[in-house]
C-alpha positions in Angstrom: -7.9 3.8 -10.2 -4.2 3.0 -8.3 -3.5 5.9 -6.2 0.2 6.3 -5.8 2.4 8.8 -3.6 5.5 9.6 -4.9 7.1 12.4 -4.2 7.8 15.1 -6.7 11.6 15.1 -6.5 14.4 14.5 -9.1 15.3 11.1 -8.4 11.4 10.5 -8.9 11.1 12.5 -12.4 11.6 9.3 -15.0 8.7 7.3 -12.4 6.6 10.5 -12.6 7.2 10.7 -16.2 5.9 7.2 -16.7 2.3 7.3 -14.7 1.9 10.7 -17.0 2.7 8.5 -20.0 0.0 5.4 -18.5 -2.1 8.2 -17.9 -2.3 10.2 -21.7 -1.6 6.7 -23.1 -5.5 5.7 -21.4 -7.1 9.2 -21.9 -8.0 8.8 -18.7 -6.8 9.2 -14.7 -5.8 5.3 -14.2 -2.9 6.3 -11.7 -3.1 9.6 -9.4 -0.1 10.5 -7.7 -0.7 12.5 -4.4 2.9 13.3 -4.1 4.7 13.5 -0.5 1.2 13.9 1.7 0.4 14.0 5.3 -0.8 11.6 7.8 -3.9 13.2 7.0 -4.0 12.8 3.5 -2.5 9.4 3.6 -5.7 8.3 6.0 -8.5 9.8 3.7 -6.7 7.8 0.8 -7.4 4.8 3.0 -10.9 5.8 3.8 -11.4 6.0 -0.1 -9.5 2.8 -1.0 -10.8 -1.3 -1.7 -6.9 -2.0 -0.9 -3.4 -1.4 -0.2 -0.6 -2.7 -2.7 2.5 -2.4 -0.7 5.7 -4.1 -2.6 8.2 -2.3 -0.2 11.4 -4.6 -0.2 12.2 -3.7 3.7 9.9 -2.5 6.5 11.0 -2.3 9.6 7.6 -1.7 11.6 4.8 -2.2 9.2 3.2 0.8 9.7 1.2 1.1 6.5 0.2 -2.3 7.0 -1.4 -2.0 10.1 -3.1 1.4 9.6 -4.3 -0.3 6.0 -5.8 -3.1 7.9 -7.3 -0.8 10.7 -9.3 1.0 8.0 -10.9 -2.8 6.7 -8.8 -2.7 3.4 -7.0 -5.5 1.9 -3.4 -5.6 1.9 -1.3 -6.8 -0.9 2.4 -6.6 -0.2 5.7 -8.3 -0.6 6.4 -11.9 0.3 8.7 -11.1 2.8 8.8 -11.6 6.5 7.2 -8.5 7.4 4.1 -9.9 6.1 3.5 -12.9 7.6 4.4 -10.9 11.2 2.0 -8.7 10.4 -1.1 -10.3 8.9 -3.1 -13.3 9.3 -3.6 -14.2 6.3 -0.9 -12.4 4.5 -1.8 -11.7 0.5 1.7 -11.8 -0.8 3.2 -11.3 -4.3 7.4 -11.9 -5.1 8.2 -7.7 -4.9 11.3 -8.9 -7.8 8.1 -9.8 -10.0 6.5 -6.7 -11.8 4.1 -9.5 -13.7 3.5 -11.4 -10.6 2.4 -8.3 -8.7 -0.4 -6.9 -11.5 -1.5 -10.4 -11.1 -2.1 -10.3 -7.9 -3.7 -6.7 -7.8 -5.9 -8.3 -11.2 -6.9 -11.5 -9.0 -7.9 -8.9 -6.4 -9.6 -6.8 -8.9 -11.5 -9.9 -9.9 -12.9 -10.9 -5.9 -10.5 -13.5 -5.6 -9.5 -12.3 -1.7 -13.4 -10.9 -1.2 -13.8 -14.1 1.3 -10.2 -13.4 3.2 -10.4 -11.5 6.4 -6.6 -10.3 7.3 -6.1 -10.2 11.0 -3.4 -7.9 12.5 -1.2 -10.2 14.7 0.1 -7.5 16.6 -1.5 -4.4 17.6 -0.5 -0.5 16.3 1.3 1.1 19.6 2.3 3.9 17.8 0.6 6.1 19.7 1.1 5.3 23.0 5.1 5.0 21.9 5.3 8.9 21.3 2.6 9.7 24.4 6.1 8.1 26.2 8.5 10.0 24.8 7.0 12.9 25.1 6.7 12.2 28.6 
């Protein structure tokens, strides 16, 4: 199952319309979409997940990386520099490449990155950034 969170919003309707269509098309849940969710939500569907597919074309702090890799998941995500600042080893997919990336998520499926162990190469400071500023 690929759980997604996309927010239920007009600009989102023809995507929305599409993971019904996957869905009915399957007679089954193979995508769930949590919508917009909270930190909250967003860290139990971590807790519950074997990885994180993350084809963003920008990222500017790599939040969902980190917290991703925090929680012992995989991460999957864009061959862009973000990546490889990120993770050690990065598991990277071209984000231009829809066929590329279900690849990737099938070779992942399949236990091809069960031996990798992704290393953050910078630490989450999130925390301690907002205990600051609310100083």
């Amino acid at each position: 199952t690929l759980a997604v969170t996309i927010e239920n919003c007009k600009i989102n309707k023809p995507l929305i319309r599409q993971v019904e269509e996957i869905n009915n098309n399957a007679n089954k849940n193979v995508i769930i979409n949590h919508g917009l969710v909270s930190k909250e939500k967003v860290l139990e569907i971590y807790q519950a997940s074997r990885a994180l597919v993350f084809p963003s074309l920008k990222e500017s702090m790599g939040l969902p990386l980190i917290e991703a890799n925090m929680f012992g998941i995989k991460v999957l995500s864009s061959d862009l520099p973000y990546s490889h600042e990120i993770l050690n080893p990065p598991i990277v997919f071209n984000p231009y490449e829809t066929k590329e990336i279900a690849k990737t998520m099938e070779l992942f499926i399949n236990g091809k990155y069960d031996g990798i162990t992704q290393r953050l190469k910078l630490e989450n400071k999130m925390e301690e950034l907002i205990k600051k500023l609310q100083k």
